[in-house]
N, C-alpha and C positions, 0 to 999 in steps of 0.2 A: 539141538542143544540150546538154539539161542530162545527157543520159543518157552522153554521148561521158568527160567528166571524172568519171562516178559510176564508171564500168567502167575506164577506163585512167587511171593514177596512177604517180606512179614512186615506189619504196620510201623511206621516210620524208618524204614532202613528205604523206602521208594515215596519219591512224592503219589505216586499212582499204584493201588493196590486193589491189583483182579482180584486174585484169590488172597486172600490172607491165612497162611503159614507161622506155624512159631520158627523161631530166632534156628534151632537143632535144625528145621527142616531146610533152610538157606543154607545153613551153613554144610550142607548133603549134597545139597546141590550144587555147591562149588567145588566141595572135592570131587563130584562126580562129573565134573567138564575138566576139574585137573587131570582126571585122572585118563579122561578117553582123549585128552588132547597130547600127552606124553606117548599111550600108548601109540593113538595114530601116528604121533611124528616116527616112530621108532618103527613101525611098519612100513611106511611111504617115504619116507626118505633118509637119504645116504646118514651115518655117525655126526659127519661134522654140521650135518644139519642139523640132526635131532635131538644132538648136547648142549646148544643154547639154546633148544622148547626144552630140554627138561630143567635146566637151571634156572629158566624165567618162571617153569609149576615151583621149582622149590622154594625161589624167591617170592612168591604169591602166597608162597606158606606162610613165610614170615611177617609179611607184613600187612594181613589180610586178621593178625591173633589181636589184635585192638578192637578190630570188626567183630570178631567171633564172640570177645568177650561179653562187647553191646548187649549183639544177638541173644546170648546165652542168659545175660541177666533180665532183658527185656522180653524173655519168653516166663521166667519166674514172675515179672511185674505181671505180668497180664495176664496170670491165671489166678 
């Protein structure tokens, strides 16, 4: 998972950009590490562990929607 955001980036969200992705495709790919990093925690470990991983994915929700916005209208500039 950590290799997926090393290699795809969209231009200027990373000073270093392998592949370049629009703004929609990033922003996939971090729901998609939210999404396997909640699930794992709730397979691999006990409740009281894996209710602050999933409150730290929902808090990543929220404050990640400034990001998204960027993302979202810098993928409109650039086409």
């Amino acid at each position: 998972m950590i290799g997926l955001p090393t290699l795809f980036s969209t231009r200027g969200d990373k000073a270093n950009v392998i592949i370049a992705v629009p703004g929609w495709a990033t922003i996939l790919l971090v729901l998609l590490q939210l999404a396997a990093a909640v699930v794992s925690a709730w397979l691999a470990w006990p409740v009281w562990a894996a209710l602050p991983a999933t409150l730290l994915a929902i808090g990543t929700l929220v404050t990640e929607r400034r990001r998204w916005r960027w993302l979202v209208h810098a993928n409109k500039t650039a086409n």
